[in-house]
N, C-alpha and C positions, 0 to 999 in steps of 0.2 A: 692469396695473401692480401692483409689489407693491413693501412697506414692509418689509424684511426678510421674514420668512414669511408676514406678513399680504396677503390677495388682497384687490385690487378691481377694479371691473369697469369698464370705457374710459370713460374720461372723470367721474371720480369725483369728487364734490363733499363738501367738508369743513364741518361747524360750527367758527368758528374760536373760541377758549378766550377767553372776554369775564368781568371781573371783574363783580359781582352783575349777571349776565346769562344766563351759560349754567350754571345749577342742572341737577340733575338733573330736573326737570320739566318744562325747556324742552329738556334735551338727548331726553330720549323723546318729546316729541311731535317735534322735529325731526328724529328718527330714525324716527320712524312715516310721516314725509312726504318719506323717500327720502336724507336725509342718510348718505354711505356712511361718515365716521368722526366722532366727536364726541370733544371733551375738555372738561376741567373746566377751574370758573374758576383761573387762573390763583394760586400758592402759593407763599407767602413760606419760604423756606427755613428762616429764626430761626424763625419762629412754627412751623415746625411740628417741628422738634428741640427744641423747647423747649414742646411738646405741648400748644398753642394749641388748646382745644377746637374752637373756631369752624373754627380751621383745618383741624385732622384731619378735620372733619365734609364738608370741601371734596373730600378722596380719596376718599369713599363713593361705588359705583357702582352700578348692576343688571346682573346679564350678560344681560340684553335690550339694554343699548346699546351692546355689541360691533362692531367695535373701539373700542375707548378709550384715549384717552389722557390719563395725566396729567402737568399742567403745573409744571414750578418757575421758582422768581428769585430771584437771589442776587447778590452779589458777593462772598463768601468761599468759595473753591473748597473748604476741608474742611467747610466747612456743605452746600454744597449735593451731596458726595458723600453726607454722612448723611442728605439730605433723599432724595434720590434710593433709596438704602437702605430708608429705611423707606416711600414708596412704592411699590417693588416688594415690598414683602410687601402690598398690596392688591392685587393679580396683574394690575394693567392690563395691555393688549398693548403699550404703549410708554411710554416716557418724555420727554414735551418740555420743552427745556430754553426761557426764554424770554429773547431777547435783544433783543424788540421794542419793550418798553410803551415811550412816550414819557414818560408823566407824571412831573410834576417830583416827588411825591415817592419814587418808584424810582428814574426818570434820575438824578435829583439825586444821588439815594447812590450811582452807580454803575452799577446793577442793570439789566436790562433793558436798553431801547437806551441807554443809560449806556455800556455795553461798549465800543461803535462807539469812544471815546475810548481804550478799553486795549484792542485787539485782541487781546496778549499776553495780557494776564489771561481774556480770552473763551475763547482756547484753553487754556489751562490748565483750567479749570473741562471743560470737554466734554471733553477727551481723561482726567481722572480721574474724571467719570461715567461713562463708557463705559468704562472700565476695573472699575468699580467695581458694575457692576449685572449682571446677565443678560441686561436685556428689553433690548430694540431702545432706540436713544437716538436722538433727533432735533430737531433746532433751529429755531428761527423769530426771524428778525431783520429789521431792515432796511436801507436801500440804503450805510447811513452817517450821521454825525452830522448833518453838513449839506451844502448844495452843493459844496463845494468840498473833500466826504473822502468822496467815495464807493468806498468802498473794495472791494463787496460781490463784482466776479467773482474778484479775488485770492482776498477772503474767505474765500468760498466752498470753493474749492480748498483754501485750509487747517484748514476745518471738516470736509472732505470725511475728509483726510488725519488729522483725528483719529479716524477710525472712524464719525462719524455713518452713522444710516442714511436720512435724508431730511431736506429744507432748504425750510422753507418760507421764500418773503422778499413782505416788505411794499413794495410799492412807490413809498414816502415815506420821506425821512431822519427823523433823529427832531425836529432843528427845525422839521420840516414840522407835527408832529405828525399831525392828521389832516385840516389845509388844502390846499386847492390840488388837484391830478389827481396819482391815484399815476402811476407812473412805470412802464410793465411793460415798457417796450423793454429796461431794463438785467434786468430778471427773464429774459425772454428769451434776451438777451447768456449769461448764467449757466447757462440750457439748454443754448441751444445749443453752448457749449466744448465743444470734442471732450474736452478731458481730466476732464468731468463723467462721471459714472456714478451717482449714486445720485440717484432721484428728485426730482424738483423741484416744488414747491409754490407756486403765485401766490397774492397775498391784495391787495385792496385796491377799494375801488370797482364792487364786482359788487353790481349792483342793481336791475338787469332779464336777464331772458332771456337775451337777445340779446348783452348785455355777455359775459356768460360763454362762449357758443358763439365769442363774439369770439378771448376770451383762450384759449380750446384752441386757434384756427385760426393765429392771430398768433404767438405767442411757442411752441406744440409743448409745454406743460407738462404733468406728467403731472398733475395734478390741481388743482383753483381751490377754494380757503377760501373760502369765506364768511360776514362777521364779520357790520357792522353792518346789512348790505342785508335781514339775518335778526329782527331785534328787531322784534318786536309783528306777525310774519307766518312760523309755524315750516313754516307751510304751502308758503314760497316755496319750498324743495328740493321739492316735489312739482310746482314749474312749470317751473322748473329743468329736473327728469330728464326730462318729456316734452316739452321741447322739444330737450334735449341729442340724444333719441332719436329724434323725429320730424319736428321742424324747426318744427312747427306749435305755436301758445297754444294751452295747457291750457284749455279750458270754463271759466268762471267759474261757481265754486257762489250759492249764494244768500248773502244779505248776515247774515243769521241763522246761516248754517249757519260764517262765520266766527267770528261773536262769540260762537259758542256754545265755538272750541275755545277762544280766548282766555279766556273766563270754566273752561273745563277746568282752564286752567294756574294761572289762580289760586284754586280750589277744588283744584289739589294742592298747592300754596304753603301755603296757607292749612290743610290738614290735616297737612302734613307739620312747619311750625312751629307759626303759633299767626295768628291772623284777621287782629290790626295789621302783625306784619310780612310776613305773606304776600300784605297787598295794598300794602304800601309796597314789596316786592321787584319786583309784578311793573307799577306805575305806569311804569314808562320804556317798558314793551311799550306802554301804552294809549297813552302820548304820542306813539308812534312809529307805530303801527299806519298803513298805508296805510287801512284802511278807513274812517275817519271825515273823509278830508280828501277836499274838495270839496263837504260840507255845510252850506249854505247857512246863515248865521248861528247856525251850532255856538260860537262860545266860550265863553260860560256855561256850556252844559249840557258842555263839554270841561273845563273847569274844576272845575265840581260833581262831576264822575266823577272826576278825580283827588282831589278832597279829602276821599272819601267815605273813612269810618273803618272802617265796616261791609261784611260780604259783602252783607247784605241791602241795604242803602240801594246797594249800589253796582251790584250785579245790578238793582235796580229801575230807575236810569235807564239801564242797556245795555237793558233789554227796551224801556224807553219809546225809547230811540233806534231800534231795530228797527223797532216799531210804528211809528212814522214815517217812517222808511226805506221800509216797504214801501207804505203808505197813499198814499206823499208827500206826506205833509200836510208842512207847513213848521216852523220852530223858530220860536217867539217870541222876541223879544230880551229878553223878561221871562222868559221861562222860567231856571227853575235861578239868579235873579240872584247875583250874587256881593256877597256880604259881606265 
């Protein structure tokens, strides 16, 4: 499968562009554990024409985590051609336009799956980025605003028709936001058109194995995103590619040998800004983490680990969680109480 000139290899699995989620220290471990494209958090078009520290710091990338892409959103088509501009002077290998976010305060202004409501203004915007850049352009949306406007396989055709070079779609409208089973019959649908030609991208609800081999077999996609099934386990693209490749679950490593990469991610948070906020960025990993759930009277001590202010205070109850993990000694319900 290829994205304009960019190669990837059958059945290709993406990290999908998650606002304070996918950093670059969770995009390189999920690129170490087989993810074949990654993009950045997702980037407000004003803020960054308007040369929002915070934000330009958002287009920073390593050329280890090759292919890259980076993401914009906007609702003024001459903002987001300048946004667009002066991203491709950070030489990512693409540019995605975003027309998925549901939250009310993008929807709300328009932006993101906002569009689904101005179709017209949606193509407007992408056919003068694509006009406007060099690097490959490509879009991520979804099905339509709500049940009764689903618009996405016309859509499609006429996102196709402004020159994008790849379409990824969510398969939830945006009232859905992220309730209920996405939808991949109509992603599908959007495949399979004969009059489709440029690759097609699923996203929604892949969060085992098995799901994912699902959605190559079912709907024929060229490749499946993977957003939230990814938070607090960067490791799942490494169970992902050898089950895409062999049919068979990957070995489970030891329980330590997880928390150690998680504790990785937030000692490069944590170097790369400063101790508070780089363990306040990477708290939604620990809450989500598959590994601590099933542990028998964990809430305190899951609670005390989110509230920890410190590396050290907060490495010290991941080891004590370990140390008990492997022992099986049990938790007390006194342990760690909550104040």
């Amino acid at each position: 499968m290829k994205i304009a000139n960019i190669e990837f290899p059958d059945n290709p699995v993406f990290l999908a562009p998650m606002e304070d989620v996918t950093d670059i220290g969770f995009r390189l471990l999920c690129k170490r554990f087989g993810a074949d494209m990654v993009y950045t958090e997702f980037v407000s078009s004003d803020a960054l024409i308007r040369d929002v520290k915070k934000t330009k710091e958002k287009i920073l990338f390593r050329e280890e985590e090759r292919p890259i892409g980076i993401q914009i959103y906007g609702s003024d088509p001459d903002a987001m051609v300048e946004a667009a501009r002066i991203c491709e002077e950070s030489d990512p290998d693409l540019i995605d336009i975003n027309f998925g976010c549901p939250v009310k305060k993008i929807a709300g202004r328009g932006a993101g799956s906002g569009m689904m409501r101005t179709p017209d203004v949606m193509l407007e915007i992408t056919k003068k980025v694509v006009k406007a850049v060099n690097k490959p352009v490509t879009v991520k949306t979804r099905l339509g605003w709500d049940d009764n406007s689903k618009i996405i396989v016309e859509l499609a055709e006429q996102l196709q028709d402004c020159g994008i070079a790849a379409l990824t779609l969510h398969g939830r409208t945006r009232v859905q936001m992220y309730k209920g089973e996405a939808d991949w019959s109509l992603i599908g649908e959007v495949k399979n058109n004969p009059r489709m030609h440029i690759p097609i991208i699923g996203n929604g609800d892949v969060t085992t194995v098995e799901e994912c081999r699902q959605r190559f077999d079912e709907t024929g996609v060229d490749a499946v995103m993977i957003g939230r099934g990814s938070i607090g386990q960067p490791w799942f693209f490494k169970e992902v590619k050898h089950y895409l490749q062999t049919g068979e679950q990957l070995s489970k490593e030891s329980f330590r040998w997880y928390l150690d990469i998680l504790k990785e991610q937030i000692t490069q948070s944590v170097e790369r800004i400063d101790e508070m906020r780089g363990i306040l960025h990477n708290r939604r990993h620990l809450a989500s983490t598959p590994i601590f759930k099933g542990i028998p009277d964990f809430k305190a001590t899951r609670i005390a680990m989110l509230r920890a202010n410190t590396m050290a205070e907060l490495f010290e109850i991941m080891d004590e969680v370990a140390d008990k993990v492997v022992r099986n000694e049990p938790f007390k319900r006194e342990e760690h109480s909550i104040v």
